[in-house]
ZAZA-331345 format. One record per atom (N, C-alpha, C): y, x, z; chain; atom name. Coordinates in steps of 0.1 Angstrom, whole numbers, plus 5000, padded with zeros to 4 digits. Atoms other than C-alpha are relative to their C-alpha. Layout:
N
<rec v="Y" u="X" w="Z" mol="A" atom="CA"/>
...
//
This chain:
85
<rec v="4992" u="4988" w="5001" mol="A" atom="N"/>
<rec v="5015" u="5034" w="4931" mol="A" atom="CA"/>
<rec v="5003" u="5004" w="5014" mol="A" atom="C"/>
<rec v="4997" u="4992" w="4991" mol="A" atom="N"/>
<rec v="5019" u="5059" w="4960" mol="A" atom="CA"/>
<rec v="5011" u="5008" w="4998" mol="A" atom="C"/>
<rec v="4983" u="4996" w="5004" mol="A" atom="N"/>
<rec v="5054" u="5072" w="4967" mol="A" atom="CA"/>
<rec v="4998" u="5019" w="4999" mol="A" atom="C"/>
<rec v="4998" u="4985" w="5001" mol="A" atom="N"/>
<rec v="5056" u="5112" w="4960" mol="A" atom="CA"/>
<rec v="5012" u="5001" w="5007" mol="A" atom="C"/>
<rec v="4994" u="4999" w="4989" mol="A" atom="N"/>
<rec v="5077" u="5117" w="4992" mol="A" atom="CA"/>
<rec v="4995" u="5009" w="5014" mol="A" atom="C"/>
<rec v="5000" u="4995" w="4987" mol="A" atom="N"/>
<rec v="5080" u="5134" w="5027" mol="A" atom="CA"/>
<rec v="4995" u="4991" w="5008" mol="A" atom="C"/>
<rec v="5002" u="5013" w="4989" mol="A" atom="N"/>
<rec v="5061" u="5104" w="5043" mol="A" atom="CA"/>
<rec v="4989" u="5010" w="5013" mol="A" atom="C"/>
<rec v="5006" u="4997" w="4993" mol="A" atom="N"/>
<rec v="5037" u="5108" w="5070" mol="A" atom="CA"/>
<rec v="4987" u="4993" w="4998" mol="A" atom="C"/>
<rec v="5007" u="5009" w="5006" mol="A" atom="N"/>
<rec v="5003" u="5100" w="5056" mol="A" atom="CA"/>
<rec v="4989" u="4992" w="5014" mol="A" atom="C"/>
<rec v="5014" u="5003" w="4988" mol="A" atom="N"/>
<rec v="4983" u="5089" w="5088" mol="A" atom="CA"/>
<rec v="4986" u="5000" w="4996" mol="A" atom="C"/>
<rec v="5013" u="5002" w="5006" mol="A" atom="N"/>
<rec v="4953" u="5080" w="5086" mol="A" atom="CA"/>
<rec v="4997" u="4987" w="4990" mol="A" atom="C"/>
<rec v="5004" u="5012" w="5009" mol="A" atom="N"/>
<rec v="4954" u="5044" w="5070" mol="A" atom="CA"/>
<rec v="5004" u="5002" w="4983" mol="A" atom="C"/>
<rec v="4993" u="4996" w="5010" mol="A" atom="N"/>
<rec v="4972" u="5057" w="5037" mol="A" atom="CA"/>
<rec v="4990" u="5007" w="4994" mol="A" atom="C"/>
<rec v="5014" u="4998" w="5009" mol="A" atom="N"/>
<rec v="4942" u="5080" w="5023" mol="A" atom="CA"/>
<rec v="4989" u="4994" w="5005" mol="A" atom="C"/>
<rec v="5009" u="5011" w="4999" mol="A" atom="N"/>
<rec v="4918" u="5055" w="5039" mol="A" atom="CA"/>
<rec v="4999" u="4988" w="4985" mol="A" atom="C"/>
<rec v="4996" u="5011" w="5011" mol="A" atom="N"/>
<rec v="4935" u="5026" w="5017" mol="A" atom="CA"/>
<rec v="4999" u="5009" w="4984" mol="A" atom="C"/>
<rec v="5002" u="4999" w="5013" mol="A" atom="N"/>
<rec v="4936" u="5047" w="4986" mol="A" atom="CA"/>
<rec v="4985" u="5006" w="4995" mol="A" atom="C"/>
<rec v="5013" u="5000" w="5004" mol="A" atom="N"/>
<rec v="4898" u="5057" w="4987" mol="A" atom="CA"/>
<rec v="4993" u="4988" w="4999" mol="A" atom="C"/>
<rec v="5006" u="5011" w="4998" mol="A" atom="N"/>
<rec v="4888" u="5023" w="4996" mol="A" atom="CA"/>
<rec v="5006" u="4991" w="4984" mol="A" atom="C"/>
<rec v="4992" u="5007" w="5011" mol="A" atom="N"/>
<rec v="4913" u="5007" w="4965" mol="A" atom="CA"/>
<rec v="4991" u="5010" w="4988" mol="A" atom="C"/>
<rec v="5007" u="4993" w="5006" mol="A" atom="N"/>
<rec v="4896" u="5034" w="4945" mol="A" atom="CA"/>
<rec v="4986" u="4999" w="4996" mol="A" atom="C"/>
<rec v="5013" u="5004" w="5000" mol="A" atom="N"/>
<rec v="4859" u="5025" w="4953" mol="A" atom="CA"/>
<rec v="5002" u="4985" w="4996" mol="A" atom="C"/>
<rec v="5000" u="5015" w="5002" mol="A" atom="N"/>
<rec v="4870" u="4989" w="4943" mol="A" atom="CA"/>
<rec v="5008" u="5000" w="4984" mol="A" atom="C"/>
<rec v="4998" u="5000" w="5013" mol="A" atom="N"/>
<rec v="4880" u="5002" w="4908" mol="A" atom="CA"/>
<rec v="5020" u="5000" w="4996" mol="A" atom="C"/>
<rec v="4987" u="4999" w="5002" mol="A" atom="N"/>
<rec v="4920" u="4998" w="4913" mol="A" atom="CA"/>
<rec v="5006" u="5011" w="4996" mol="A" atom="C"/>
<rec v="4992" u="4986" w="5000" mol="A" atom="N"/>
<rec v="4943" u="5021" w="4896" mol="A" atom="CA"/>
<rec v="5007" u="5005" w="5005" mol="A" atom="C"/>
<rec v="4990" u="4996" w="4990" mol="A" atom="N"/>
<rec v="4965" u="5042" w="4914" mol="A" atom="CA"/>
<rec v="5007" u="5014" w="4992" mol="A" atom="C"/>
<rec v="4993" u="4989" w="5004" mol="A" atom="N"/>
<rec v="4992" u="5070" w="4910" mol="A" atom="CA"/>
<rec v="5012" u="5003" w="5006" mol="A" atom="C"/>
<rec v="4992" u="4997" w="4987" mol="A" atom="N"/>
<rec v="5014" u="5091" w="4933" mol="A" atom="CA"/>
<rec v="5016" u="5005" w="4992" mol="A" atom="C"/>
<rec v="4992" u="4994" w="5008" mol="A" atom="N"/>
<rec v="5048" u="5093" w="4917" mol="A" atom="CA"/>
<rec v="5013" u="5001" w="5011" mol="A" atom="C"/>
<rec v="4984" u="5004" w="4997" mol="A" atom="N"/>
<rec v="5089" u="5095" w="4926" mol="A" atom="CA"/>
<rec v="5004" u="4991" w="5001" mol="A" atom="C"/>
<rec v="4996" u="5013" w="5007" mol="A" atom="N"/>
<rec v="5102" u="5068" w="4938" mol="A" atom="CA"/>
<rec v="5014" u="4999" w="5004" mol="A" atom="C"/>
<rec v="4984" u="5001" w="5000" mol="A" atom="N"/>
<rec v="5140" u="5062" w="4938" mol="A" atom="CA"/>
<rec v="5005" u="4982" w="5005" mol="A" atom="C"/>
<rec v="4990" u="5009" w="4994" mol="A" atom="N"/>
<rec v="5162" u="5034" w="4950" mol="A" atom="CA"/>
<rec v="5000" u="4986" w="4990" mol="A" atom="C"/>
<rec v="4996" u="5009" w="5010" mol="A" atom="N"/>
<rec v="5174" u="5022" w="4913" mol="A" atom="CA"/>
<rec v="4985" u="4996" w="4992" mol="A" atom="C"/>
<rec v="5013" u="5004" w="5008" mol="A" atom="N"/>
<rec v="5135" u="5017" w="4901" mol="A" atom="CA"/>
<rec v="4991" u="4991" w="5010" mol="A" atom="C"/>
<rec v="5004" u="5009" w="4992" mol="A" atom="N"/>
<rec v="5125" u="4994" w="4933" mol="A" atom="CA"/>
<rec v="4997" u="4988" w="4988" mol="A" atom="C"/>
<rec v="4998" u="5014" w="5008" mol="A" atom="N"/>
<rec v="5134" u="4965" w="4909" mol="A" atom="CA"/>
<rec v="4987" u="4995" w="4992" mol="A" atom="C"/>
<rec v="5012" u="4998" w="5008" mol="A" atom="N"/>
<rec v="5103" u="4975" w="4888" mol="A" atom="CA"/>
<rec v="4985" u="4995" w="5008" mol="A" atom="C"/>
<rec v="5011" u="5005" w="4993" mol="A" atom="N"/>
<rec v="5077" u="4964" w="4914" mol="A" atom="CA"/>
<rec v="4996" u="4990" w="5003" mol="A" atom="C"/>
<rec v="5000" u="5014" w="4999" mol="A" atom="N"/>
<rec v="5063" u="4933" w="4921" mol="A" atom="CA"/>
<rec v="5001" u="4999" w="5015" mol="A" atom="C"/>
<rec v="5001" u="5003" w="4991" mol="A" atom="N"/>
<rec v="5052" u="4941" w="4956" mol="A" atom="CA"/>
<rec v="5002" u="5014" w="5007" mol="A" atom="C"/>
<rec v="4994" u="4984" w="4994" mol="A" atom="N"/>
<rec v="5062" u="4972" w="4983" mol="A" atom="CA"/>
<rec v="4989" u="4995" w="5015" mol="A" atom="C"/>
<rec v="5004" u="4998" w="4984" mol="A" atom="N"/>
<rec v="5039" u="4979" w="5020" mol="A" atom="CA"/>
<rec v="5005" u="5014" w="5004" mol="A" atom="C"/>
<rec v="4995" u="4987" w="4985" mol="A" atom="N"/>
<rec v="5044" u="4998" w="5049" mol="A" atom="CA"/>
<rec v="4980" u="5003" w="5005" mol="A" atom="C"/>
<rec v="5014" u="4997" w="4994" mol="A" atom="N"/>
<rec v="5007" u="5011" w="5059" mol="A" atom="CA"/>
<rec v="5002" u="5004" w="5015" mol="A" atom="C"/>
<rec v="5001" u="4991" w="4988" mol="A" atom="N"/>
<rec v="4999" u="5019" w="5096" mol="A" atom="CA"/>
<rec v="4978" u="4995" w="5005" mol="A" atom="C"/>
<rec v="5012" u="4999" w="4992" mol="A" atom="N"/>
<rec v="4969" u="5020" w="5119" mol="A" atom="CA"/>
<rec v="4992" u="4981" w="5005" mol="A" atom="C"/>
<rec v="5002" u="5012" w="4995" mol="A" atom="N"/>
<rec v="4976" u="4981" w="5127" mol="A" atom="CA"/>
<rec v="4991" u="4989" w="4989" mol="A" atom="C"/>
<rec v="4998" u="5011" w="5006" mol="A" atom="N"/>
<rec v="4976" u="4964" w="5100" mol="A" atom="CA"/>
<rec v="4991" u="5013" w="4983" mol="A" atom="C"/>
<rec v="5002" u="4995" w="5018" mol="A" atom="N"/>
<rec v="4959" u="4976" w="5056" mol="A" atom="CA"/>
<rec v="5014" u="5004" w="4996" mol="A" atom="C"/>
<rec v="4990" u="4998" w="5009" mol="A" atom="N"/>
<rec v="4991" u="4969" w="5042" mol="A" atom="CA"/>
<rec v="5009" u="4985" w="5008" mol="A" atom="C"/>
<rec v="4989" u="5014" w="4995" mol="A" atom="N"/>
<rec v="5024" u="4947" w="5057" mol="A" atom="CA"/>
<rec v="5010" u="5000" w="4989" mol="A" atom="C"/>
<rec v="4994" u="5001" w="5009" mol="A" atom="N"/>
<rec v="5042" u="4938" w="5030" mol="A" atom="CA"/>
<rec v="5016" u="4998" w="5002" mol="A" atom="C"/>
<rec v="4985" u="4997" w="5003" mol="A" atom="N"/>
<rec v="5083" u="4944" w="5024" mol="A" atom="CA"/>
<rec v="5007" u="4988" w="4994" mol="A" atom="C"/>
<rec v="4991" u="5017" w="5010" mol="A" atom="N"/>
<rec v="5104" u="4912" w="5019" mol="A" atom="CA"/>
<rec v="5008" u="5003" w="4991" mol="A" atom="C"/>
<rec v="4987" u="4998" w="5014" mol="A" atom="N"/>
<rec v="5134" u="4926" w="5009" mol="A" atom="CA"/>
<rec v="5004" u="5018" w="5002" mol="A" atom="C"/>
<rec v="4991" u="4982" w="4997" mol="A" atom="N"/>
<rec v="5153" u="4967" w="5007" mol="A" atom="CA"/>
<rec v="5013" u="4995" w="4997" mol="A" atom="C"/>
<rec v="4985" u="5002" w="5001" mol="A" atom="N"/>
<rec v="5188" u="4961" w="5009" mol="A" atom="CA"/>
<rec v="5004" u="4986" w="4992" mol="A" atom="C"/>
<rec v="5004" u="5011" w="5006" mol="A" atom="N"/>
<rec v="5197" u="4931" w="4983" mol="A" atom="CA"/>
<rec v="4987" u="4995" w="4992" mol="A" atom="C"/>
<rec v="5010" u="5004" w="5012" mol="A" atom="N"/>
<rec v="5164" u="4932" w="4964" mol="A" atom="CA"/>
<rec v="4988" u="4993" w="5010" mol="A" atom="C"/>
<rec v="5010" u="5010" w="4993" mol="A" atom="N"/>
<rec v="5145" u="4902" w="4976" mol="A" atom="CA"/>
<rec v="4986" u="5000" w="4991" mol="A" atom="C"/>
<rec v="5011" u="4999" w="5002" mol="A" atom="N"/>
<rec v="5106" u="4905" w="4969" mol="A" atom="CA"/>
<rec v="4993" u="4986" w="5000" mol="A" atom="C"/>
<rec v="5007" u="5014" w="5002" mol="A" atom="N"/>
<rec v="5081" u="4877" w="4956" mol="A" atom="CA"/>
<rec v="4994" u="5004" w="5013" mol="A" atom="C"/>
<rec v="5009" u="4995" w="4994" mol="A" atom="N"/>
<rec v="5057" u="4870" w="4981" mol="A" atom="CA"/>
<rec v="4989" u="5007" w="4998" mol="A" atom="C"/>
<rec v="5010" u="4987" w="5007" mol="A" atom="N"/>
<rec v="5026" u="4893" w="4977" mol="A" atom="CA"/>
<rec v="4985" u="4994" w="5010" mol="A" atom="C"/>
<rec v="5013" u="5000" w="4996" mol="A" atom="N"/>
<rec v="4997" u="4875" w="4988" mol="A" atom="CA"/>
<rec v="4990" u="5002" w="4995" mol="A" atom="C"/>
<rec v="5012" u="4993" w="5008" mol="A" atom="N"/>
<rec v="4970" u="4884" w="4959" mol="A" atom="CA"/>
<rec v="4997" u="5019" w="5004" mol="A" atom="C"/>
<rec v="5001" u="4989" w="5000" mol="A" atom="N"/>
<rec v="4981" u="4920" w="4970" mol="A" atom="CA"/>
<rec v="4993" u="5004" w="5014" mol="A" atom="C"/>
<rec v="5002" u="4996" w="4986" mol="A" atom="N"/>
<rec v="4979" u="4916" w="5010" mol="A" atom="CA"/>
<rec v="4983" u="4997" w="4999" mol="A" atom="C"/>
<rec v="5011" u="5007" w="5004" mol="A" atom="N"/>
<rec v="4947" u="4899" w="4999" mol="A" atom="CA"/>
<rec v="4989" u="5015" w="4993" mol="A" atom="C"/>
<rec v="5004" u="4986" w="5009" mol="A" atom="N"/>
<rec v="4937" u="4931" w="4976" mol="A" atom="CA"/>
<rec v="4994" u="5009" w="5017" mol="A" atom="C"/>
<rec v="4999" u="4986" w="4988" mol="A" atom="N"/>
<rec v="4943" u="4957" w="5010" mol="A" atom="CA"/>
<rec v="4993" u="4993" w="5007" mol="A" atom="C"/>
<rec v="5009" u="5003" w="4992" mol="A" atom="N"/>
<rec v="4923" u="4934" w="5031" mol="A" atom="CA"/>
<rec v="4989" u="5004" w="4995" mol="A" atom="C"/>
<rec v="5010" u="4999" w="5010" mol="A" atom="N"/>
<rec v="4897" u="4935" w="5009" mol="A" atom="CA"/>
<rec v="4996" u="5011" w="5000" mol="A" atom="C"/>
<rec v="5002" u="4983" w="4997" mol="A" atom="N"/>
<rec v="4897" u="4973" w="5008" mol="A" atom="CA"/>
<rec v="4998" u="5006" w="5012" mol="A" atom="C"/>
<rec v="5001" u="5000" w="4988" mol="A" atom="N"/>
<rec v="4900" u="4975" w="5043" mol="A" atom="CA"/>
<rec v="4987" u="4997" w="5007" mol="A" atom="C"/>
<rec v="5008" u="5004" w="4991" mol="A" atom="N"/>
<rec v="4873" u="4959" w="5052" mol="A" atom="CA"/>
<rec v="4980" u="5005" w="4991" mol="A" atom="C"/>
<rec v="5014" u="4991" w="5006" mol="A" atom="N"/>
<rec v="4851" u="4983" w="5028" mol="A" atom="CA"/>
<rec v="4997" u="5012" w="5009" mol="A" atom="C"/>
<rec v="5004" u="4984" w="4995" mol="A" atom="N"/>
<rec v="4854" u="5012" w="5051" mol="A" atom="CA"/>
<rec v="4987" u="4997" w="5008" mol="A" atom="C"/>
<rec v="5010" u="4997" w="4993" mol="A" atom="N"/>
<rec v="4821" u="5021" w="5069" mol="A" atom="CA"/>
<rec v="5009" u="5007" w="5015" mol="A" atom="C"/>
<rec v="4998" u="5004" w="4989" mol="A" atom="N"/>
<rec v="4829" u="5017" w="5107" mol="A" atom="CA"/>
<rec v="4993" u="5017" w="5005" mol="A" atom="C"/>
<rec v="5006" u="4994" w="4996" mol="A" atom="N"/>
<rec v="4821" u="5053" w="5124" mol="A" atom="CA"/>
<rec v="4995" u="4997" w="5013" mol="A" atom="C"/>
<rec v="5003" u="5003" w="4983" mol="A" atom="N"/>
<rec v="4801" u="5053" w="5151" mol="A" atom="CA"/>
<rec v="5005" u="5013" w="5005" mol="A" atom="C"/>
<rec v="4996" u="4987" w="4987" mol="A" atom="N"/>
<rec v="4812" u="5068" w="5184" mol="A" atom="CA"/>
<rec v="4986" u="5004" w="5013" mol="A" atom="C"/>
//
């Protein structure tokens, strides 16, 4: 799930969802709110550094760890074709 928000998508964010896409994952860009966090198993932050860094906690709501997931975005990550310069 992709947040339907004012984010800033860089570049790694439609990277990651074409690459999770070519690897058959479902996806879907909705609203996300505060009180429906609870509903997730696992939350990332995407940038340039890193596929996906995974979110321990938001305020009190402490998060399993998420290594099948970070495991997942590697995985995706490492389907992109490399442009040459």
């Amino acid at each position: 799930m992709w947040p339907e928000a004012a984010v800033l998508p860089g570049i790694t964010m439609p990277v990651q969802k074409e690459s999770l896409r070519r690897l058959g994952v479902p996806q879907e860009t909705r609203e996300v709110r505060p009180a429906g966090l609870r509903d997730f198993d696992a939350m990332f932050v995407t940038n340039s550094e890193t596929p996906g860094r995974p979110v321990a906690a938001v305020d009190d709501l402490v998060l399993p760890p998420a290594d099948r997931a970070v495991a997942l975005l590697a995985r995706a990550c490492e389907t992109v074709p490399w442009d040459e310069i």
